[in-house]
C-alpha positions in Angstrom: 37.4 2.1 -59.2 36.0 3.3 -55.8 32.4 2.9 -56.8 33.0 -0.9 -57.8 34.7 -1.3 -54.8 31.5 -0.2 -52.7 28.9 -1.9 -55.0 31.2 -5.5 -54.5 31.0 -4.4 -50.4 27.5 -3.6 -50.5 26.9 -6.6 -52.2 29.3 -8.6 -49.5 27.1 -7.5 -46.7 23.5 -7.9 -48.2 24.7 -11.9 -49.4 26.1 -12.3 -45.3 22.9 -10.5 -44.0 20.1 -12.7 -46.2 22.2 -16.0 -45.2 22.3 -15.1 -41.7 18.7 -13.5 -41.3 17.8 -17.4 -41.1 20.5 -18.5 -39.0 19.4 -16.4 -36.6 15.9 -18.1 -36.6 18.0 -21.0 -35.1 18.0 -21.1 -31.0 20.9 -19.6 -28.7 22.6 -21.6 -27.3 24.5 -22.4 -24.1 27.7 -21.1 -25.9 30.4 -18.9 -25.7 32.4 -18.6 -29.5 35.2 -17.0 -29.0 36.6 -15.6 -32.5 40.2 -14.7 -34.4 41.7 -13.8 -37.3 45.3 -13.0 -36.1 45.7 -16.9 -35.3 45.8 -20.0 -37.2 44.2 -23.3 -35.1 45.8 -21.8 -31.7 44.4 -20.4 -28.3 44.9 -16.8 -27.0 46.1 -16.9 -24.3 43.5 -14.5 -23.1 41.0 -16.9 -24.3 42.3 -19.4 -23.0 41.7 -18.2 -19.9 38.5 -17.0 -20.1 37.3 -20.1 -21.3 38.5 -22.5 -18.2 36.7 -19.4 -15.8 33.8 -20.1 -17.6 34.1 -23.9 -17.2 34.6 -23.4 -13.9 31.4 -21.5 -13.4 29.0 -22.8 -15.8 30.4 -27.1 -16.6 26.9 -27.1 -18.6 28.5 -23.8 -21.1 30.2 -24.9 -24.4 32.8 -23.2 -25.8 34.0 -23.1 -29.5 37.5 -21.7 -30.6 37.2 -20.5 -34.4 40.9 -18.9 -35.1 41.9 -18.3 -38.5 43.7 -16.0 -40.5 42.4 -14.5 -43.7 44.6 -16.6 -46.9 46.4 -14.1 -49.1 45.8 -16.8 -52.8 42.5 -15.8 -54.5 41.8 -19.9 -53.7 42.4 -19.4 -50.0 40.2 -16.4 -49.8 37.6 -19.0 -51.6 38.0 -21.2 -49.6 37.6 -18.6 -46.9 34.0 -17.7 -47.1 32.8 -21.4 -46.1 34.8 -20.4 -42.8 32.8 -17.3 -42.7 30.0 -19.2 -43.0 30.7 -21.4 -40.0 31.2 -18.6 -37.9 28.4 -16.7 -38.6 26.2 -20.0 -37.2 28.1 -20.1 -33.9 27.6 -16.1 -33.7 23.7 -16.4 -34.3 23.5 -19.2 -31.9 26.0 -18.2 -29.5 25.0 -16.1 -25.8 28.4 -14.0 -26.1 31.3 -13.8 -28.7 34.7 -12.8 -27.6 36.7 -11.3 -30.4 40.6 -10.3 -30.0 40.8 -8.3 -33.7 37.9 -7.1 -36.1 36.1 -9.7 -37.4 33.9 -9.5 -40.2 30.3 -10.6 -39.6 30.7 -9.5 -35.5 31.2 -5.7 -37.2 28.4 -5.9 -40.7 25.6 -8.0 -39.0 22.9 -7.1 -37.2 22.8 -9.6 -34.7 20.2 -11.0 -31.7 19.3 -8.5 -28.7 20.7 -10.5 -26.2 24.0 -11.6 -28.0 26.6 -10.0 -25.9 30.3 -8.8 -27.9 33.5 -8.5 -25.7 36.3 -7.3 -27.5 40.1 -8.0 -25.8 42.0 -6.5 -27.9 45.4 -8.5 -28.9 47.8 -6.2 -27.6 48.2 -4.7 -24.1 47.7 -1.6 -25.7 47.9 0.6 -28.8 50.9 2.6 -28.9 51.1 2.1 -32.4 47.9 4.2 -34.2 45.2 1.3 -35.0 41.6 1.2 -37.1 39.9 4.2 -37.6 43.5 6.4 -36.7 45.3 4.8 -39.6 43.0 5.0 -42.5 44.3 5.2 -46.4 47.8 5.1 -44.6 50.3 2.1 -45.5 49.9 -0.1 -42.5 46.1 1.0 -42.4 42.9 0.3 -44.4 41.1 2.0 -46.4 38.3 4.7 -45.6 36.0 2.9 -48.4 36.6 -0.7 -46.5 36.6 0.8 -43.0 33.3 2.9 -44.1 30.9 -0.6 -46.1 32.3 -3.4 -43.8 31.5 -1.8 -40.4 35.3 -1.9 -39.0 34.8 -2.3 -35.4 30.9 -1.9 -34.6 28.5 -3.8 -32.7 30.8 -4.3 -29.6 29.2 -4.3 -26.2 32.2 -4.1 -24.4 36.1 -3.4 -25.1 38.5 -4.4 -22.5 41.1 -2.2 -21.5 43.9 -2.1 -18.7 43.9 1.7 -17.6 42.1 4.9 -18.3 44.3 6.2 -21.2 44.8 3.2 -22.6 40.9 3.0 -23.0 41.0 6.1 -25.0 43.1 4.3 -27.7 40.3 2.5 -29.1 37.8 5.0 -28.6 39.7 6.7 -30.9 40.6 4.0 -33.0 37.4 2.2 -33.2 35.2 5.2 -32.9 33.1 3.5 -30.4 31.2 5.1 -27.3 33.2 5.6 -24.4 30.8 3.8 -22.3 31.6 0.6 -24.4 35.4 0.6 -22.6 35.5 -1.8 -19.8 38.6 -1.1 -16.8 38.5 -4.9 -16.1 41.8 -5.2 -18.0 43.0 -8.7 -20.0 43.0 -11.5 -18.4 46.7 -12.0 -19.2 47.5 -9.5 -16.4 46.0 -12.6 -14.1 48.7 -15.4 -16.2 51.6 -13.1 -15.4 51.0 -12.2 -12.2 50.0 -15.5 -10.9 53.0 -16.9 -13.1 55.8 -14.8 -12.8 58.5 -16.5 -10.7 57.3 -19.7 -12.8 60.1 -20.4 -15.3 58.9 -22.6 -18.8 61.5 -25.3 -18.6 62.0 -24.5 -22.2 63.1 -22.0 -21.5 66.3 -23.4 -19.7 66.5 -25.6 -22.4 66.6 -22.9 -25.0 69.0 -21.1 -22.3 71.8 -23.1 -20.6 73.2 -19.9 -19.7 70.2 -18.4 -18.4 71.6 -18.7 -14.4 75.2 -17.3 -15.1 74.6 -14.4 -16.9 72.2 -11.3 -17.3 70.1 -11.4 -19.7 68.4 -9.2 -22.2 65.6 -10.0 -24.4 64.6 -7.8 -27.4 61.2 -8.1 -28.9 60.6 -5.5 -31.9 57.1 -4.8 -33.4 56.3 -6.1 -36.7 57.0 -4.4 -39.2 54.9 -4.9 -42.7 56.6 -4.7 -46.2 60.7 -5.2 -44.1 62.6 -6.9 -42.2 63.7 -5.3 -38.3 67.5 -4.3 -38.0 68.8 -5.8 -35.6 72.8 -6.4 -36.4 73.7 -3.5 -34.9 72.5 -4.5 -31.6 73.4 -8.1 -31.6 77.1 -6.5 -32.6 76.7 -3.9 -29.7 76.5 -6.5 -26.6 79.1 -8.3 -24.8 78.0 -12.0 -24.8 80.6 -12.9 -22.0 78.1 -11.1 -20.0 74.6 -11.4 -21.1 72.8 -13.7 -22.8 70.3 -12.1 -25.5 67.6 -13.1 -27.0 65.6 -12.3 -29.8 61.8 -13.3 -30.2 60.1 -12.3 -33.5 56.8 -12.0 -35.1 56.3 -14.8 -36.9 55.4 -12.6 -40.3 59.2 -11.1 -39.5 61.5 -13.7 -39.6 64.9 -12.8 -38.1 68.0 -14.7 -39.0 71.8 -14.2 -37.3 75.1 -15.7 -38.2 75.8 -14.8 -34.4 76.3 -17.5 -32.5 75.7 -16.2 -29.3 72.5 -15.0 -30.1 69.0 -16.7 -29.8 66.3 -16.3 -31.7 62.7 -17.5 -30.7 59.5 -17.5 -31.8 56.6 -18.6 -30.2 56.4 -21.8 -31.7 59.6 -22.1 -29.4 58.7 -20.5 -26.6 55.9 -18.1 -25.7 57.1 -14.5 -25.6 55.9 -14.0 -22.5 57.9 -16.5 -21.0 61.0 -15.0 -22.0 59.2 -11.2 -20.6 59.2 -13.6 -17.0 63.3 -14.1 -16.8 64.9 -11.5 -17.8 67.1 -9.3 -16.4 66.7 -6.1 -19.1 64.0 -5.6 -21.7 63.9 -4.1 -25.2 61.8 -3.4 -27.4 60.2 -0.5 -29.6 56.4 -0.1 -30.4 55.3 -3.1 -29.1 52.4 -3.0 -26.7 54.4 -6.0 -25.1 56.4 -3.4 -23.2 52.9 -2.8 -20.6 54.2 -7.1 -19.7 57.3 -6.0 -18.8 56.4 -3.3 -17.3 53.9 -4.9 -15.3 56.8 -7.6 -13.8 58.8 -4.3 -13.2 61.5 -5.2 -15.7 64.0 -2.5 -16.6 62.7 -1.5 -19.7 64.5 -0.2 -23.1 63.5 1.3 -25.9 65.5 0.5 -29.4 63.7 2.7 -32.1 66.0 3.4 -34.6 63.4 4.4 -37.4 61.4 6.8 -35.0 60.9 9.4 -37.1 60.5 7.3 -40.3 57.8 5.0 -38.2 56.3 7.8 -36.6 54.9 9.4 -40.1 54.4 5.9 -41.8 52.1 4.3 -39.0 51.2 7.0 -36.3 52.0 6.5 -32.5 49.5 7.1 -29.5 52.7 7.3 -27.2 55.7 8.8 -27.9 58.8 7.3 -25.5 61.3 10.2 -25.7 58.3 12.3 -24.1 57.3 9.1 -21.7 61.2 8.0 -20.7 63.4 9.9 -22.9 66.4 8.6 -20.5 65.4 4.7 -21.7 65.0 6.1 -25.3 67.5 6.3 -27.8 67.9 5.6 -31.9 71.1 4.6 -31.3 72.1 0.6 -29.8 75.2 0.8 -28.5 73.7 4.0 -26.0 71.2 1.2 -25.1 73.4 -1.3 -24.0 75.6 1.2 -22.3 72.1 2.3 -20.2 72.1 -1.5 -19.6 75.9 -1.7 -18.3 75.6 1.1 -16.3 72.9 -1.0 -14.4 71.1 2.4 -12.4 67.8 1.9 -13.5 65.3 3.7 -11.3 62.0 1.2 -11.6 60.0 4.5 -9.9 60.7 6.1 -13.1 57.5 3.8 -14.8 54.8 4.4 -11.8 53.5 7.2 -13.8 53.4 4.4 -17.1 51.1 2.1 -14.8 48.8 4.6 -12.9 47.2 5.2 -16.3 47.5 2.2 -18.6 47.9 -0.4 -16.1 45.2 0.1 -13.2 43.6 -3.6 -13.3 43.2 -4.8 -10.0 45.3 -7.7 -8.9 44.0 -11.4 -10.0 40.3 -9.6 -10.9 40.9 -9.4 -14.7 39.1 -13.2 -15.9 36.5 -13.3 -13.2 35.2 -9.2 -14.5 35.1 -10.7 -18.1 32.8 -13.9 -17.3 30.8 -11.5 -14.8 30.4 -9.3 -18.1 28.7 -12.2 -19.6 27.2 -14.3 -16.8 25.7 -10.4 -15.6 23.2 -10.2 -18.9 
């Protein structure tokens, strides 16, 4: 079964490299592609605002947004490879590509000298394993896919917010250290620039938002279940706190608790809820390095540590990093909340080494990166 499995990879990548030997032969382009497979027809945010810097600079530079998820039906994945083939044009007659997740034909092509590959990764940063650190496990791929489709190669640069944070993905995309670039996301830019700005959604979402506290919890996803989260929502006192609950859209979360809200970011953006509030939970999700970057008390829920820990892997470990925020249990979480003595010191250690971007810099470093070559 394994050898089919390569021989149908192989073949993958000799049928992509013969079509695109050709579309290569086409000029480059004034262009900047920018490329995902965790979205469907939306805008990273982090593209987003790359792209505007590089209007700014360069009016004359076109830029094309190809964001699509890979379909799960055997007709979707069809259907599928005429997308691949539109985004291996704009790759062979793009100047730069900028990638948020590993796409296919950036890793197993051997593209133009002078193309130039920026990888932002999607999260903040990889607490949870990722790539190369999770193969053959559950949540990871397989050594055979990772080894004849080229996970994660031909990158020129990898973005990353702080020091340690960069060694994630040398590690999990076994990539020369020289590739990671300290320019950090440009989302650091958004949410400093942004943070006293409040969506008026969510007011809207929120009528309460100005006469109580209020705690947002964002979990990680979570493939193959659902996130527990009744025993929190029955833990908090909702005559004092508002909470809200924002979800990854492939882990739907449903209450019969009136009190509580649940968003996604069809709703609201998450970061938006990250911006107002007054306490903020979460587990594995790299989201915490937002809040901790607007100096939000920060939480963490993680009732299925152990269970998590062994299934996926973690690069960070919270009961070494801020065991007295840590805890399986909810109700000792909301008590940290009530007791309302959190020391914001106690994260400076966090931010020195996953969060050294400098102020505002974060966009113009990543254009620079490609306007430099």
């Amino acid at each position: 079964m394994e050898f089919i499995k390569k021989v149908w990879y192989k073949f993958v990548v000799f049928s992509m490299s013969l079509v695109y030997f050709f579309m290569k032969l086409l000029p480059t382009q004034n262009k900047v592609s920018f490329h995902s497979r965790l979205v469907e027809n939306e805008e990273p945010l982090d593209f987003r605002l790359v792209r505007e810097e590089i209007e700014r600079r360069d009016p004359n530079c076109k830029t094309v947004l190809l964001a699509k998820r890979i379909p799960k039906s055997l007709i979707g994945k069809i259907g599928y490879v005429f997308y691949l083939l539109k985004r291996m044009y704009h790759i062979a007659t793009s100047r730069a590509c900028v990638i948020d997740s590993y796409i296919i034909p950036i890793s197993i092509l051997n593209h133009k000298k002078d193309l130039i590959v920026i990888q932002i990764p999607h999260g903040m940063g990889a607490i949870k394993k990722v790539g190369y650190q999770v193969l053959d496990k559950e949540e990871g791929s397989s050594e055979v896919v990772a080894e004849e489709m080229k996970m994660h190669r031909n990158y020129d640069y990898v973005i990353a917010n702080g020091p340690e944070a960069g060694q994630w993905y040398v590690e999990g995309y076994r990539i020369d250290p020289k590739t990671i670039n300290l320019a950090g996301m440009p989302r650091i830019d958004y949410l400093r620039d942004s943070k006293d700005k409040i969506d008026p959604k969510v007011k809207e979402m929120c009528p309460t938002l100005d006469s109580k506290k209020t705690i947002v919890y964002i979990p990680t996803f979570r493939i193959g279940k659902g996130v527990e989260t009744e025993d929190l929502i029955n833990a908090v006192d909702y005559d004092k706190y508002n909470l809200i609950i924002t979800c990854h859209p492939n882990n739907r979360i449903v209450s019969d608790n009136p009190n509580v809200i649940i968003s996604t970011d069809e709703d609201v953006l998450y970061h938006e809820w990250i911006k107002v509030c007054d306490y903020f939970i979460t587990d594995y999700s790299s989201v915490v390095f937002e809040a901790i970057l607007l100096d939000k008390p920060v939480f963490l829920y993680v009732y299925d540590f152990d269970e998590y820990k062994e299934k996926r892997g973690l690069n960070l470990d919270w009961f070494k990093e801020i065991p007295q925020y840590t805890s399986r249990d909810p109700k000792e979480i909301i008590k940290m909340i009530e007791k309302d003595k959190y020391n914001l010191s106690d994260l400076d250690s966090i931010k020195d080494r996953y969060l050294s971007a400098r102020d505002n810099q974060c966009t113009k470093e990543i254009v620079d990166l490609i306007y430099k070559n």
